[in-house]
Structures are given as structure tokens and as C-alpha cells.
N, CA, C and O atoms as a GROMACS GRO file, in nm:
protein
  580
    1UNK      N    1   0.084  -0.118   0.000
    1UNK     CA    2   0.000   0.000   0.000
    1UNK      C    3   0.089   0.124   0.000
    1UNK      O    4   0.194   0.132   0.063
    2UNK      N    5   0.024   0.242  -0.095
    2UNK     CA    6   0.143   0.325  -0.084
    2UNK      C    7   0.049   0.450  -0.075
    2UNK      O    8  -0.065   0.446  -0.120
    3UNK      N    9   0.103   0.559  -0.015
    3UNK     CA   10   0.024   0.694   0.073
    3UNK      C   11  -0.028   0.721  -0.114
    3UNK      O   12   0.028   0.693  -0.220
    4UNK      N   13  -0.188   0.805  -0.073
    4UNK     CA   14  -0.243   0.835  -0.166
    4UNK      C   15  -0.195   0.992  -0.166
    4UNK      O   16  -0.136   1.047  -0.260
    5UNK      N   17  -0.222   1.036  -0.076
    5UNK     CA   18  -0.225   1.221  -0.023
    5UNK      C   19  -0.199   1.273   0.100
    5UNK      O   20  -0.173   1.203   0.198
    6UNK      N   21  -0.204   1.362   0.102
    6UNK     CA   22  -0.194   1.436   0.226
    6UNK      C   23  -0.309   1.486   0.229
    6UNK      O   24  -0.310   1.562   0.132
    7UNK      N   25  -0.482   1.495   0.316
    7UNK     CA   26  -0.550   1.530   0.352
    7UNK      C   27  -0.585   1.673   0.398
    7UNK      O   28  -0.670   1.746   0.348
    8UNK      N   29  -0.518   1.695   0.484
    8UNK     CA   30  -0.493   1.808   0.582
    8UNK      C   31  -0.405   1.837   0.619
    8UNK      O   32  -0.317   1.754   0.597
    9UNK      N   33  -0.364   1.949   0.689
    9UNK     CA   34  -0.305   1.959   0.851
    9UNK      C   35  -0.388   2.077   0.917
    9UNK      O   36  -0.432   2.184   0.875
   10UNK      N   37  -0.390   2.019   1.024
   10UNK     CA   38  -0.502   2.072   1.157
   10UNK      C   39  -0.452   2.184   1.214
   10UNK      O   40  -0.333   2.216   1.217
   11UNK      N   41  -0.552   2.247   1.262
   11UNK     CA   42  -0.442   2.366   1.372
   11UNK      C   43  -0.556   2.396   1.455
   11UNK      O   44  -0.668   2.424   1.412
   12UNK      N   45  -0.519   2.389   1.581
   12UNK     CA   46  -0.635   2.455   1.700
   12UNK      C   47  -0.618   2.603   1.704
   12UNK      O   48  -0.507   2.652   1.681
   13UNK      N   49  -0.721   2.679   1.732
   13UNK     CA   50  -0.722   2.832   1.761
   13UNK      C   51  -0.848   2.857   1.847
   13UNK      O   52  -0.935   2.771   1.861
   14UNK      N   53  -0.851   2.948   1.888
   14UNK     CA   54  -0.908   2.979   2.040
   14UNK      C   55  -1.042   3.089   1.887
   14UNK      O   56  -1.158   3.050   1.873
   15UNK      N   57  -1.012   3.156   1.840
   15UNK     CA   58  -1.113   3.212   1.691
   15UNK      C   59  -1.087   3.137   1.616
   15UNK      O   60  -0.969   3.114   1.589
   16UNK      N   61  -1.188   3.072   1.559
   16UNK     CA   62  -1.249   3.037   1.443
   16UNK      C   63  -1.272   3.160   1.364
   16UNK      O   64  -1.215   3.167   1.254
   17UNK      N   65  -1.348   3.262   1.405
   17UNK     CA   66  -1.423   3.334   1.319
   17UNK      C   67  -1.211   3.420   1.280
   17UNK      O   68  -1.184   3.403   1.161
   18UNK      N   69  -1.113   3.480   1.344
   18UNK     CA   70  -1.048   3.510   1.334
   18UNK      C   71  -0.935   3.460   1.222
   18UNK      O   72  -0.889   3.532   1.133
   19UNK      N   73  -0.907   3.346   1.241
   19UNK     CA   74  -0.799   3.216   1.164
   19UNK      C   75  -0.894   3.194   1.038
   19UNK      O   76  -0.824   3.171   0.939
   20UNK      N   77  -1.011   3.194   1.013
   20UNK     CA   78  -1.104   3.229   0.906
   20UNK      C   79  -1.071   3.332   0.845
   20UNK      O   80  -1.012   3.314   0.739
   21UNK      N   81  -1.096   3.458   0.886
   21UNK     CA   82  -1.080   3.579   0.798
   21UNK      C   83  -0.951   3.610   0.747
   21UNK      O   84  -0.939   3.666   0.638
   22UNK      N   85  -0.843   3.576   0.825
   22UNK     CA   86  -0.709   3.554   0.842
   22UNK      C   87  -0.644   3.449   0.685
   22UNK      O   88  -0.583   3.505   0.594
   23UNK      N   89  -0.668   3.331   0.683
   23UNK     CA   90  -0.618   3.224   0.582
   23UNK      C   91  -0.730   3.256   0.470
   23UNK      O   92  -0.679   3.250   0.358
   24UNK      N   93  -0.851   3.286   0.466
   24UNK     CA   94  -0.951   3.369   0.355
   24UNK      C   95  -0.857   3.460   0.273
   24UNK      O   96  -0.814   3.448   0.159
   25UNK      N   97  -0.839   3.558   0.370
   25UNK     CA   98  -0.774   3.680   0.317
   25UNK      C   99  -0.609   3.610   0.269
   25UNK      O  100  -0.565   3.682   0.179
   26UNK      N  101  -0.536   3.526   0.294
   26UNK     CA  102  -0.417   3.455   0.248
   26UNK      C  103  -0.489   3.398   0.122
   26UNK      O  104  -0.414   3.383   0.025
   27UNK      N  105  -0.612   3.364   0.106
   27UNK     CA  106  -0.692   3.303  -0.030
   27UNK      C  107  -0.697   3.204  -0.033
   27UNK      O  108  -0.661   3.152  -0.139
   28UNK      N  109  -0.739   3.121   0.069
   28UNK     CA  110  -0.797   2.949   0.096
   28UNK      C  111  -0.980   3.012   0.108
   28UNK      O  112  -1.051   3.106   0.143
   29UNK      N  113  -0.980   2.942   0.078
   29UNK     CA  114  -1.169   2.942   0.016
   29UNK      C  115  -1.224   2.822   0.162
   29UNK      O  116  -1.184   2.707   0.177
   30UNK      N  117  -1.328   2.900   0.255
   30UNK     CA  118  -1.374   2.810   0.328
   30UNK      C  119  -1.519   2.732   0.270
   30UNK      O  120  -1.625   2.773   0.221
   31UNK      N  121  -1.468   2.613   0.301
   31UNK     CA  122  -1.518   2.472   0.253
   31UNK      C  123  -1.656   2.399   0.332
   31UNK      O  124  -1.735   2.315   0.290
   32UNK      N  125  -1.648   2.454   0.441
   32UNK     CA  126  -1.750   2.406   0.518
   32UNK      C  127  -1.682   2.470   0.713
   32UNK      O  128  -1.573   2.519   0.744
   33UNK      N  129  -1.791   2.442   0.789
   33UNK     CA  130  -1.787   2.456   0.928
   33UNK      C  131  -1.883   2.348   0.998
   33UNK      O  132  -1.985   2.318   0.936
   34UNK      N  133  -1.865   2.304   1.089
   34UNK     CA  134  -1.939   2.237   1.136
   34UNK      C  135  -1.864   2.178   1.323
   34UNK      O  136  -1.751   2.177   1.372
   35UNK      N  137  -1.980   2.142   1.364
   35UNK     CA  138  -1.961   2.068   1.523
   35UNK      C  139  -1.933   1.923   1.524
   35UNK      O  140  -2.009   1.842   1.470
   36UNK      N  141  -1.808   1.884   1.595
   36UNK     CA  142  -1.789   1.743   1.596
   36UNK      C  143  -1.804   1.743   1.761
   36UNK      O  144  -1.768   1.818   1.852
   37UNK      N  145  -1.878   1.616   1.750
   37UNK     CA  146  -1.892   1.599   1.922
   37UNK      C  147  -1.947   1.436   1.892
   37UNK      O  148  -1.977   1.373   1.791
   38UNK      N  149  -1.942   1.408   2.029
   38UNK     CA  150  -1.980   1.260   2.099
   38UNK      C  151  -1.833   1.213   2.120
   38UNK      O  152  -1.723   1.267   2.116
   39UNK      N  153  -1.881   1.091   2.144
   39UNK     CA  154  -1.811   0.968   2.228
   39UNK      C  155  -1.741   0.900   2.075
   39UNK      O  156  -1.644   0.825   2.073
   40UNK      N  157  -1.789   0.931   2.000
   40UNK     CA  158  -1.723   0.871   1.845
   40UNK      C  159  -1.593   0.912   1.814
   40UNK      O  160  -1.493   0.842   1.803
   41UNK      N  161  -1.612   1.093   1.794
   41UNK     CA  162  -1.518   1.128   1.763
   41UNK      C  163  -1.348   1.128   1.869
   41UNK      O  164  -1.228   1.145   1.846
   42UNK      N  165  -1.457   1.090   2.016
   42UNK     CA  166  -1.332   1.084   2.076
   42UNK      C  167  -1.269   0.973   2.050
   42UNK      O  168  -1.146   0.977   2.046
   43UNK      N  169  -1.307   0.904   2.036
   43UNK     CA  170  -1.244   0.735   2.016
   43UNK      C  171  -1.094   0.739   1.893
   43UNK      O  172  -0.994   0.668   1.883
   44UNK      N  173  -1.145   0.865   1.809
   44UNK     CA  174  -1.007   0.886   1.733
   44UNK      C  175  -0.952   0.947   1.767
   44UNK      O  176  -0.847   0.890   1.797
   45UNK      N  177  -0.946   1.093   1.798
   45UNK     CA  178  -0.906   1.128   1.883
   45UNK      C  179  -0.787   1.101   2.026
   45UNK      O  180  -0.678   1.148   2.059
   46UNK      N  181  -0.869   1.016   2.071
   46UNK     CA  182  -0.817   0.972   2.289
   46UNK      C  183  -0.895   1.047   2.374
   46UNK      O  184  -0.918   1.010   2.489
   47UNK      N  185  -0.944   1.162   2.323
   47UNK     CA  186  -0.976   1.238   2.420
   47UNK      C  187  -1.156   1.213   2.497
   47UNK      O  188  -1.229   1.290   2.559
   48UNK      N  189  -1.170   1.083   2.459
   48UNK     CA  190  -1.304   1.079   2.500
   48UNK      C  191  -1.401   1.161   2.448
   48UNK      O  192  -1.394   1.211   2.336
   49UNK      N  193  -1.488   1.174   2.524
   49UNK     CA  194  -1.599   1.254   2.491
   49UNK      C  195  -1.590   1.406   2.452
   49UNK      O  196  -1.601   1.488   2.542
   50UNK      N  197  -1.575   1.441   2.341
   50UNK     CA  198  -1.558   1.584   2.287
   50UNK      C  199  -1.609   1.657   2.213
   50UNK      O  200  -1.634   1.617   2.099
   51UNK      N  201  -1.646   1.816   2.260
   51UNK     CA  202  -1.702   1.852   2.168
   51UNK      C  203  -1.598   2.011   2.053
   51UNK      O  204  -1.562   2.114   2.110
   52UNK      N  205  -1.588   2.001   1.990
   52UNK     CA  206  -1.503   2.081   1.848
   52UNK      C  207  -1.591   2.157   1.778
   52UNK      O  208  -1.704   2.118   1.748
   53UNK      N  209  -1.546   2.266   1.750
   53UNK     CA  210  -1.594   2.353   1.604
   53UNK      C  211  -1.506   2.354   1.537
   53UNK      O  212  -1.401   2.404   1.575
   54UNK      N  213  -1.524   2.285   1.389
   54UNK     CA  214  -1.400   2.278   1.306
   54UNK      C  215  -1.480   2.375   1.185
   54UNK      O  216  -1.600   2.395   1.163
   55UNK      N  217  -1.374   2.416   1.130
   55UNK     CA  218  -1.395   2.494   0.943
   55UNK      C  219  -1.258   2.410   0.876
   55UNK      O  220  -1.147   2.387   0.925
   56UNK      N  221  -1.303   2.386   0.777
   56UNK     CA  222  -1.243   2.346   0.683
   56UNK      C  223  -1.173   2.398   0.554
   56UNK      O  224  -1.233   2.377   0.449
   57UNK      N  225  -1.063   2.458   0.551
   57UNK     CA  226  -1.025   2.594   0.395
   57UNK      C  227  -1.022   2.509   0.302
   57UNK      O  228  -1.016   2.392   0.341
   58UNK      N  229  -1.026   2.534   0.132
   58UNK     CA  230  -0.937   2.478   0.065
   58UNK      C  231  -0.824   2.569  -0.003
   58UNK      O  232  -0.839   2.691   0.010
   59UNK      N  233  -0.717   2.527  -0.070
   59UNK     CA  234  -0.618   2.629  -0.146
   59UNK      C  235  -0.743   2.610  -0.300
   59UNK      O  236  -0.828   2.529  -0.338
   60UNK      N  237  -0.689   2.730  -0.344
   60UNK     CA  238  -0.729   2.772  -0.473
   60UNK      C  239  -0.731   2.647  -0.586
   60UNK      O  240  -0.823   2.630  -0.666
   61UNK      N  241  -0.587   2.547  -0.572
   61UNK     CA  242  -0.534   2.454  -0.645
   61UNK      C  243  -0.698   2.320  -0.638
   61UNK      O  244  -0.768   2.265  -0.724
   62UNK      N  245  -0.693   2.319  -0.514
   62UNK     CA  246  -0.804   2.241  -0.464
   62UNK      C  247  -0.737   2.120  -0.399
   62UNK      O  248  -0.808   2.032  -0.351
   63UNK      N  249  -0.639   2.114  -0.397
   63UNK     CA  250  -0.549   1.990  -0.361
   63UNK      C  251  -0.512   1.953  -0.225
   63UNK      O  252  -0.498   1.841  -0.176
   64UNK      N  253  -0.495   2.118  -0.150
   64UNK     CA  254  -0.472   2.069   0.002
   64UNK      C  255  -0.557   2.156   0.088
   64UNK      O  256  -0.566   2.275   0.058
   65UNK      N  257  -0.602   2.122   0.161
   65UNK     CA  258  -0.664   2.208   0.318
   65UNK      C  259  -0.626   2.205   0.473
   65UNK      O  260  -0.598   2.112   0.550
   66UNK      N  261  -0.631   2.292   0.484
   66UNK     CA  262  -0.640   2.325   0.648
   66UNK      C  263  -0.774   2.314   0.743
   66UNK      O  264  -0.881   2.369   0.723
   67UNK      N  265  -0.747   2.246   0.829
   67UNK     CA  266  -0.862   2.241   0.931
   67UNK      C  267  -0.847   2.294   0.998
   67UNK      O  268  -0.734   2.279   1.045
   68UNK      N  269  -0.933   2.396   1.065
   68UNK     CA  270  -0.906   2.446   1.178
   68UNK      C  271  -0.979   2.415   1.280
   68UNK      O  272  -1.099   2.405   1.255
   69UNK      N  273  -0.930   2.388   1.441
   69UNK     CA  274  -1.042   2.325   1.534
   69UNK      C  275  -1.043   2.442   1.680
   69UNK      O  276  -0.947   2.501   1.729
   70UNK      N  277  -1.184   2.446   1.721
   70UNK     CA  278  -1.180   2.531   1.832
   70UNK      C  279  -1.222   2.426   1.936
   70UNK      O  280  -1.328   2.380   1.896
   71UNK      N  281  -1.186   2.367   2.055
   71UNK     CA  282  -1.241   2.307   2.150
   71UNK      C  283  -1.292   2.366   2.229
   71UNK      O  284  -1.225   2.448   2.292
   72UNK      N  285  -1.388   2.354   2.249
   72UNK     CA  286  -1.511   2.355   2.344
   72UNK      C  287  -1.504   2.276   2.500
   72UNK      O  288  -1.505   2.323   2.614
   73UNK      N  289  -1.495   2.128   2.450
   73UNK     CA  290  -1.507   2.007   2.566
   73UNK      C  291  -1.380   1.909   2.479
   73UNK      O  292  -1.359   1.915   2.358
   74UNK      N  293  -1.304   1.817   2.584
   74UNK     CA  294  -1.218   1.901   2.661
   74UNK      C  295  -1.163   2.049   2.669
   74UNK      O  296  -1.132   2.090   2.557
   75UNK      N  297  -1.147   2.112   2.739
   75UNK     CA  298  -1.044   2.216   2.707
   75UNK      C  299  -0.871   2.196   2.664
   75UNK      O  300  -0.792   2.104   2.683
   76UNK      N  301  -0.863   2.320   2.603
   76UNK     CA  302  -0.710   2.321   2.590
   76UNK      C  303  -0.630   2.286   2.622
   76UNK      O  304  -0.651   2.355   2.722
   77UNK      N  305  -0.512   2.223   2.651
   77UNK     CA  306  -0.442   2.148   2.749
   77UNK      C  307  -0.272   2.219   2.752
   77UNK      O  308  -0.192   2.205   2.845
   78UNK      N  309  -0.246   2.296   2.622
   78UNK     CA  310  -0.089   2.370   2.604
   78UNK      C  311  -0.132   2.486   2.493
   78UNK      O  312  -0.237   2.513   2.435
   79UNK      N  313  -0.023   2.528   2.493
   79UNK     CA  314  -0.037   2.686   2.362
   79UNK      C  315   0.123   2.654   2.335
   79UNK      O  316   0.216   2.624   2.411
   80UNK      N  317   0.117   2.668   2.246
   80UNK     CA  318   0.255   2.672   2.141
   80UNK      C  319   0.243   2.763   2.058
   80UNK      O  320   0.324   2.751   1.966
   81UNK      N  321   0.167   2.864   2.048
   81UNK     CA  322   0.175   2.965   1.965
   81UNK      C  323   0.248   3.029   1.900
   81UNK      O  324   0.248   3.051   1.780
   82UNK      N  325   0.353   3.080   2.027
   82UNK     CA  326   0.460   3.202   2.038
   82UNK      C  327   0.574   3.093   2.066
   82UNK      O  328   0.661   3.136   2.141
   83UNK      N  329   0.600   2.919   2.010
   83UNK     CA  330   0.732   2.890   2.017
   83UNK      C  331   0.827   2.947   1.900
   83UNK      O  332   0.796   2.998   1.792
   84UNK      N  333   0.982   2.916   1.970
   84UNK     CA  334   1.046   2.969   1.826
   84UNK      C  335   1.032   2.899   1.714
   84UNK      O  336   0.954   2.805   1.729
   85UNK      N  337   1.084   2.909   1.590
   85UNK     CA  338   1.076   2.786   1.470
   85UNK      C  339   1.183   2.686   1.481
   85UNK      O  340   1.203   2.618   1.381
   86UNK      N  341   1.248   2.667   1.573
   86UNK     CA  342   1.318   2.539   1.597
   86UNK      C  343   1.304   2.483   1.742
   86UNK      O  344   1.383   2.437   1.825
   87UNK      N  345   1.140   2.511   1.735
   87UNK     CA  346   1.097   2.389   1.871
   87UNK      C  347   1.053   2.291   1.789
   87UNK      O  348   1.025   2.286   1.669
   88UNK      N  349   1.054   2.180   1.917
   88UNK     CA  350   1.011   2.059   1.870
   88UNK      C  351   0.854   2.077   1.806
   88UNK      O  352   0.783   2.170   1.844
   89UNK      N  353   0.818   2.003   1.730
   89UNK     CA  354   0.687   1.967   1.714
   89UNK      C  355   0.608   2.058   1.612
   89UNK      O  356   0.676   2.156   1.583
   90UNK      N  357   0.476   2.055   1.543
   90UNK     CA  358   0.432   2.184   1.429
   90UNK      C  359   0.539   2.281   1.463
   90UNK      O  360   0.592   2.305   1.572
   91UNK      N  361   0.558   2.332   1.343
   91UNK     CA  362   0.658   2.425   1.271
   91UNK      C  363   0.557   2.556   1.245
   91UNK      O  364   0.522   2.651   1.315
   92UNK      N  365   0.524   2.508   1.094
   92UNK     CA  366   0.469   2.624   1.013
   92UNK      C  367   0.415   2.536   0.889
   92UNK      O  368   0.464   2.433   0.843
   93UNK      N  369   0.259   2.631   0.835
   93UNK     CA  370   0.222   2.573   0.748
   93UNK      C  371   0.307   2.665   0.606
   93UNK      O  372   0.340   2.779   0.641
   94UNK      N  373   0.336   2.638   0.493
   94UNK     CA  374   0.390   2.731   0.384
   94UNK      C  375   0.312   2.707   0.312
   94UNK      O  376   0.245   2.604   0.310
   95UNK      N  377   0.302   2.845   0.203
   95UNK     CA  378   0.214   2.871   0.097
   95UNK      C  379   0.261   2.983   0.045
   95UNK      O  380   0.290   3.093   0.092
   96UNK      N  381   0.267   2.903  -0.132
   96UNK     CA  382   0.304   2.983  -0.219
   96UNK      C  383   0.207   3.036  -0.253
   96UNK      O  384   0.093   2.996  -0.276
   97UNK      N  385   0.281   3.187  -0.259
   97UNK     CA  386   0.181   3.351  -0.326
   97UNK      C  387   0.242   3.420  -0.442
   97UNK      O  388   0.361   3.444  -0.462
   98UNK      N  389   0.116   3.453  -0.530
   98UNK     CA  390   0.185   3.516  -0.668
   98UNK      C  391   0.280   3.651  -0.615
   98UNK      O  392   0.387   3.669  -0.674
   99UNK      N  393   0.247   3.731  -0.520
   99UNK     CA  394   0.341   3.892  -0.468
   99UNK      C  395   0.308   3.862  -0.351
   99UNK      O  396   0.199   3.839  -0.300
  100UNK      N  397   0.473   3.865  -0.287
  100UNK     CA  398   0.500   3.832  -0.142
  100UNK      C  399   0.434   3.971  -0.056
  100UNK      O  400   0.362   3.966   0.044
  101UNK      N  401   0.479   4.080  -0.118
  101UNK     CA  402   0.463   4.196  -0.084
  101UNK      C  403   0.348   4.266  -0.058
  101UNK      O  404   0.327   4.340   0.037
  102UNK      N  405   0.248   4.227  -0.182
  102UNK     CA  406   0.088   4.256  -0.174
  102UNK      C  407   0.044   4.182  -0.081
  102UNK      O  408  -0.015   4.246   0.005
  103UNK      N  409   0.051   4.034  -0.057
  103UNK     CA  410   0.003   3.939   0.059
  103UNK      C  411   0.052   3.973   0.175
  103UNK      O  412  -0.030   3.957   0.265
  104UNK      N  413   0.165   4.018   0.213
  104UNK     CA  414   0.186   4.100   0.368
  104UNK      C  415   0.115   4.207   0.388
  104UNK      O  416   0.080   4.226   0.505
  105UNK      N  417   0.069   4.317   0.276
  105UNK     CA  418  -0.004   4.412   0.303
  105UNK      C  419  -0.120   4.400   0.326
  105UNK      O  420  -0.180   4.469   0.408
  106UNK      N  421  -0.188   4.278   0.233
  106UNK     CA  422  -0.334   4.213   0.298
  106UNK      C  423  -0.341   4.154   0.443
  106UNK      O  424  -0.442   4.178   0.508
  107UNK      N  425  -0.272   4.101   0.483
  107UNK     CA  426  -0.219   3.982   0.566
  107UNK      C  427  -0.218   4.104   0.744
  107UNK      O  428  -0.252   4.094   0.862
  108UNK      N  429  -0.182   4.164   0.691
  108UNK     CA  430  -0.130   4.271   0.850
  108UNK      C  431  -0.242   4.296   0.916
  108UNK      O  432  -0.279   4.246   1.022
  109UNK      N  433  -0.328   4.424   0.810
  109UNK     CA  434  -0.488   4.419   0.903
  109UNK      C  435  -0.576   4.275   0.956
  109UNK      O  436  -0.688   4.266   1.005
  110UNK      N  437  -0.525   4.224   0.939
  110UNK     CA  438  -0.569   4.028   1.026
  110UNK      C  439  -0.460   4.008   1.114
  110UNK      O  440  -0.454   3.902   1.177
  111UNK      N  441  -0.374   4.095   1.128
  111UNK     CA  442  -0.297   4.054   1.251
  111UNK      C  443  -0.135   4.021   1.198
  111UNK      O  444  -0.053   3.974   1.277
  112UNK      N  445  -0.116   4.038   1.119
  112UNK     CA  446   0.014   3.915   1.086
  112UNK      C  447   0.107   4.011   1.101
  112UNK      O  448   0.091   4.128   1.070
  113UNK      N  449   0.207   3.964   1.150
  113UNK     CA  450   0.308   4.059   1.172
  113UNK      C  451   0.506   3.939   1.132
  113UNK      O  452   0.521   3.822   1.167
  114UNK      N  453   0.609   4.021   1.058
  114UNK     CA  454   0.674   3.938   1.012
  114UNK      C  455   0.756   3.898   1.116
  114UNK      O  456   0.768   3.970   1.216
  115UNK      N  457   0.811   3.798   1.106
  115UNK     CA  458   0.971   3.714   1.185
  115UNK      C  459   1.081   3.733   1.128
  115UNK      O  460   1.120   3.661   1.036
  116UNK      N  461   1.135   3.816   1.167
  116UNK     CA  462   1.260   3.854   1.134
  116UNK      C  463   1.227   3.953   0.997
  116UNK      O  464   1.193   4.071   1.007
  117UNK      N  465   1.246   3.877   0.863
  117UNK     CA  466   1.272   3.993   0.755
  117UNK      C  467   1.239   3.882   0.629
  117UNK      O  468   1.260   3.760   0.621
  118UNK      N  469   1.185   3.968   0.544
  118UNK     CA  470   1.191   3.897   0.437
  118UNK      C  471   1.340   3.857   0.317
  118UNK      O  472   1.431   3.940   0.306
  119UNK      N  473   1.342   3.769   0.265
  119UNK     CA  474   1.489   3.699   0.233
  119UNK      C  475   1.454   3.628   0.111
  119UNK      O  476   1.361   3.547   0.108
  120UNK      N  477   1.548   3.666  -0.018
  120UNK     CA  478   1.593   3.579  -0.109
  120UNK      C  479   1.636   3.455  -0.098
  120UNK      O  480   1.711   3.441  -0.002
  121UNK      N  481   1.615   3.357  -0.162
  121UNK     CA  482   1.704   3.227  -0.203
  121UNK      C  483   1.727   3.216  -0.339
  121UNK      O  484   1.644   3.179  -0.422
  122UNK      N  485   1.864   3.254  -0.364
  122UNK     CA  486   1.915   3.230  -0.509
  122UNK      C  487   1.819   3.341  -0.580
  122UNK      O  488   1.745   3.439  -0.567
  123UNK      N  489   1.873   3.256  -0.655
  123UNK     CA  490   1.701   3.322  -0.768
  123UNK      C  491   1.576   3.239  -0.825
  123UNK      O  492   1.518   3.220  -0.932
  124UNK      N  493   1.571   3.206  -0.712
  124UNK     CA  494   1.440   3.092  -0.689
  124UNK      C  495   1.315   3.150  -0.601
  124UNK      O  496   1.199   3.137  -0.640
  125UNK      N  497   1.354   3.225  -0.462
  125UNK     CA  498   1.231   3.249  -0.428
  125UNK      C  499   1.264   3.347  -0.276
  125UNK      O  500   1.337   3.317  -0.182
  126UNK      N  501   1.179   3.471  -0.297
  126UNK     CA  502   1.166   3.522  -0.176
  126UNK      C  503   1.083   3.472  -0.076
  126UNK      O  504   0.967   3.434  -0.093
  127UNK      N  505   1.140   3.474   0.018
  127UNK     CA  506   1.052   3.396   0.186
  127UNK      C  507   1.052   3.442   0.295
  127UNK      O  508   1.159   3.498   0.320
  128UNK      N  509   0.963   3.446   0.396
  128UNK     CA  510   0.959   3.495   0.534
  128UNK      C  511   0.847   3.409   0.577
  128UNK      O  512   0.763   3.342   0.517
  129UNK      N  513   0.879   3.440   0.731
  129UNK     CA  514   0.772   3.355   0.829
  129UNK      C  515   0.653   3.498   0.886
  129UNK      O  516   0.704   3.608   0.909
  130UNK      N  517   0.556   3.484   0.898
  130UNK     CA  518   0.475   3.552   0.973
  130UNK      C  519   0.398   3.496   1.092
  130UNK      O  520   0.348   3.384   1.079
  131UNK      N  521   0.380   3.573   1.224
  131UNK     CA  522   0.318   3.510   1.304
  131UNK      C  523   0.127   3.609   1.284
  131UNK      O  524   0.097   3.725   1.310
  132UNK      N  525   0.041   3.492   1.229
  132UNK     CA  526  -0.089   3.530   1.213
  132UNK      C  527  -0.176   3.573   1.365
  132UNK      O  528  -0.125   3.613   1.469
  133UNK      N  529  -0.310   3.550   1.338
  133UNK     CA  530  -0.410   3.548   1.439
  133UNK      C  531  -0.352   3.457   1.570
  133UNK      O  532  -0.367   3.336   1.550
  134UNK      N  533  -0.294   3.488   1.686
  134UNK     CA  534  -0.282   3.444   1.805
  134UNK      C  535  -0.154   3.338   1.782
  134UNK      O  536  -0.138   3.227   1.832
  135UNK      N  537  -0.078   3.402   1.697
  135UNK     CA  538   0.029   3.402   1.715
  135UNK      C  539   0.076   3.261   1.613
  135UNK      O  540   0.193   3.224   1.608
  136UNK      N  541  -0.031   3.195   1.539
  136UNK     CA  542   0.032   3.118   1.427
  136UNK      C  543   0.139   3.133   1.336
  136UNK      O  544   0.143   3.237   1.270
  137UNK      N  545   0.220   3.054   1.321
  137UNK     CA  546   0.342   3.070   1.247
  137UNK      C  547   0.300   3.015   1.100
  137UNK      O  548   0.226   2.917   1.089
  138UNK      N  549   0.350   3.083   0.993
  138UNK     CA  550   0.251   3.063   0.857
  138UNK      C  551   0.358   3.133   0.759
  138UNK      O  552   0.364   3.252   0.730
  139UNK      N  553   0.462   3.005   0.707
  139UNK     CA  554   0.548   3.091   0.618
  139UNK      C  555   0.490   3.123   0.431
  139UNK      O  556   0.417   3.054   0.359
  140UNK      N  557   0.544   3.226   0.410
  140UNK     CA  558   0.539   3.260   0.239
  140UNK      C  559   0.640   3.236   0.122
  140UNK      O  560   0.756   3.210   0.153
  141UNK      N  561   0.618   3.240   0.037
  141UNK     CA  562   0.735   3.204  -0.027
  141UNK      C  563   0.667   3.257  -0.154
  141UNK      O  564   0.546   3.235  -0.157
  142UNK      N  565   0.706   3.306  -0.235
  142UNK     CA  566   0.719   3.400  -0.362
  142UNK      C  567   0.817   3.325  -0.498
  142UNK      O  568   0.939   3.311  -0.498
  143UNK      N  569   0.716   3.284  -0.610
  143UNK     CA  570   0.872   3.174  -0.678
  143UNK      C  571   0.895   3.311  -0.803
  143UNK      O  572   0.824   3.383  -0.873
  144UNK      N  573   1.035   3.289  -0.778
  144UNK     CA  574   1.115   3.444  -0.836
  144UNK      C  575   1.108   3.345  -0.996
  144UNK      O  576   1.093   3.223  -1.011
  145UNK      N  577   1.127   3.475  -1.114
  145UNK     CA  578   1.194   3.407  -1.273
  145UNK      C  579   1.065   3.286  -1.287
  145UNK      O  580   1.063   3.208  -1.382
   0.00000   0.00000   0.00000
């Protein structure tokens, strides 16, 4: 058996309605919202009995999405928000943008603010990290030529 895709990757946030307007305005198209709860979903999970508000983005391509989850029941248990980018564990999601420059200027009134500076590679591609809505780390990358 050999991996078909990559599905997702998840990210908890304390706003939904925020991390929405936020990855919208980055230009992922939301896909749906909805409540996951019972004794079902905990069973995949571990966490037992739980209840979630998830939204679902897609990219433009249609190929990959982000989930985003707000817990309700259990509560929160850590924040990793504000780690540096060489802690253990989620990093950063990346996404290529046609103008690095126009997308930071959209990107700010939602909160985003940059890490460090924006930076060439070769002549392949300008990149920077931004920390979004409550402090998500969400790098860009710009393909130069």
C-alpha cells in the first residue's frame, strides 16, 4: 500500500471566526464549518468525549486544506503559539503567493506581523515567516523568474 495524499493539517485556535478571515484573506476558500462531538469522535481522537468547532479551507489549487479546530469540551491542554521555529513539534504551514509583498499588506490588518525579515534564495524564491491570528506561524514564499 502506498500513501495516496496528504489530507490536511489541523491547527487549534481559540477564533475560528479570526484564523477564518485571516487564511480567507491569504486566499484558501472556506469549505464548510461544522460541530464534531460525541463519544465517536473521541475514540479517534483519545480524548473521550468531545465537543469541536472545526472549518475546513481549501487552497485555490483544490489539492490541500487546512482544518481548523476550536475546543469547546475538553479544554485546551498547552499553547505553542509564540514557540520559536526550531521547537520541537508543528513548525509552520507554507504557501506559495503570486506577490509576497501585496500578501503581507493584505495579511497585517488580520494581525500578521513578520519574523525577522523577508529573504531571497538564489534566484528561486523570496521567503519569510509571519506570526498570524494568536500568534500562528505561517510561512510565504514567492517563486522568483
Amino acid at each position: 500500500m502506498t500513501l495516496k495524499r496528504m489530507d490536511n493539517v489541523g491547527i487549534v485556535v481559540e477564533s475560528l471566526d479570526d484564523a477564518i478571515a485571516f487564511f480567507s484573506e491569504l486566499g484558501l476558500r472556506l469549505e464548510g464549518r461544522a460541530m464534531v462531538e460525541g463519544a465517536w469522535a473521541g475514540r479517534v481522537t483519545g480524548l473521550g468525549d468531545q465537543r469541536v468547532e472545526i472549518a475546513m479551507l481549501v487552497t485555490p489549487d483544490g489539492h490541500s486544506r487546512l482544518e481548523l479546530s476550536r475546543f469547546l469540551h475538553p479544554r485546551v491542554v498547552a499553547d505553542h503559539r509564540e514557540a520559536p521555529v526550531n521547537a520541537l513539534g508543528y513548525l509552520r504551514a507554507m504557501f506559495t503567493v503570486d506577490d509576497l509583498d501585496a500578501t503581507l499588506a493584505r495579511l497585517r490588518p488580520h494581525g500578521a506581523r513578520l519574523v525577522g525579515e523577508v529573504v531571497q534564495y538564489e534566484q528561486s524564491y523570496r521567503l519569510c515567516y509571519v506570526r498570524g491570528p494568536e500568534g500562528l506561524l505561517v510561512g510565504l514564499a514567492e517563486e522568483l523568474g
